[in-house]
Every structure is written in C-alpha cells, then in structure tokens.
C-alpha distance (Angstrom), angle and dihedral (degrees) to the residues before:
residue distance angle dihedral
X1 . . .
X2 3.62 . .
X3 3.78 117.2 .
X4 3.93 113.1 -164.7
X5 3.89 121.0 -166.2
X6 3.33 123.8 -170.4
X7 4.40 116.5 -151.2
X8 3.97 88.2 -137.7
X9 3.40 104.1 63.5
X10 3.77 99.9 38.0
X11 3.73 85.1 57.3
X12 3.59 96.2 54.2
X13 3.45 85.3 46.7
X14 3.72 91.4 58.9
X15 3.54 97.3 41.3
X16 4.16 91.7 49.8
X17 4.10 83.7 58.6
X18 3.32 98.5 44.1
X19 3.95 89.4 48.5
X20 3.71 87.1 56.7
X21 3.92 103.8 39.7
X22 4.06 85.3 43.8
X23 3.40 120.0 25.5
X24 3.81 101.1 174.2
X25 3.54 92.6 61.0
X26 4.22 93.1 61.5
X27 3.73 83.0 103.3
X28 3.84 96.2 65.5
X29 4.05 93.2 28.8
X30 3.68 88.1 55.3
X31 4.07 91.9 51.4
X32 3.64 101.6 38.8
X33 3.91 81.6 47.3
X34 3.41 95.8 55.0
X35 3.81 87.7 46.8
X36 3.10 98.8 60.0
X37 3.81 106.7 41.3
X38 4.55 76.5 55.9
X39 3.80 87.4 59.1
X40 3.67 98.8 41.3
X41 3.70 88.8 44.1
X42 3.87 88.6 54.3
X43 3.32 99.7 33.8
X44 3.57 104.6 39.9
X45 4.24 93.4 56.3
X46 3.86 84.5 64.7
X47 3.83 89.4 -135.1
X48 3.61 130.1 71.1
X49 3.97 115.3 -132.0
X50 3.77 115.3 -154.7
C-alpha cells in the first residue's frame, strides 16, 4: 500500500486549525501560508520560470 502526501494540503490543513484554535494569529498564518505554497510552487517544478 502506497500512501502519497502531498506538502500543500497538509499545510492548509494546519493553517485551517490554527485559524480556528487562534484567531488573532490569521494575520501571520495567512502570510507564512502564502509563503510557503510560493516556495513549494517554485521549488517543487524543479525549474525556475522567469
């Protein structure tokens, strides 16, 4: 049995829980989310388009 996991969704996963637990922090989730979908969208094509 393969199990294959994905980094994006298991982010937004966290990020959704910590919204709810913490909801003053949804400023800071919301930007380190965003960075970090950037870098796994960059780094995760193996090539960098510009």
């Amino acid at each position: 049995m393969n199990l294959n996991v994905s980094l994006t969704p298991l982010i937004s996963l966290l990020a959704g829980i910590l919204i709810l637990v913490v909801p003053r922090l949804l400023n800071y989730i919301v930007a380190i989310y965003l960075i970090l979908i950037g870098l796994v969208g960059l780094l995760g094509t193996g090539s960098l388009r510009i």
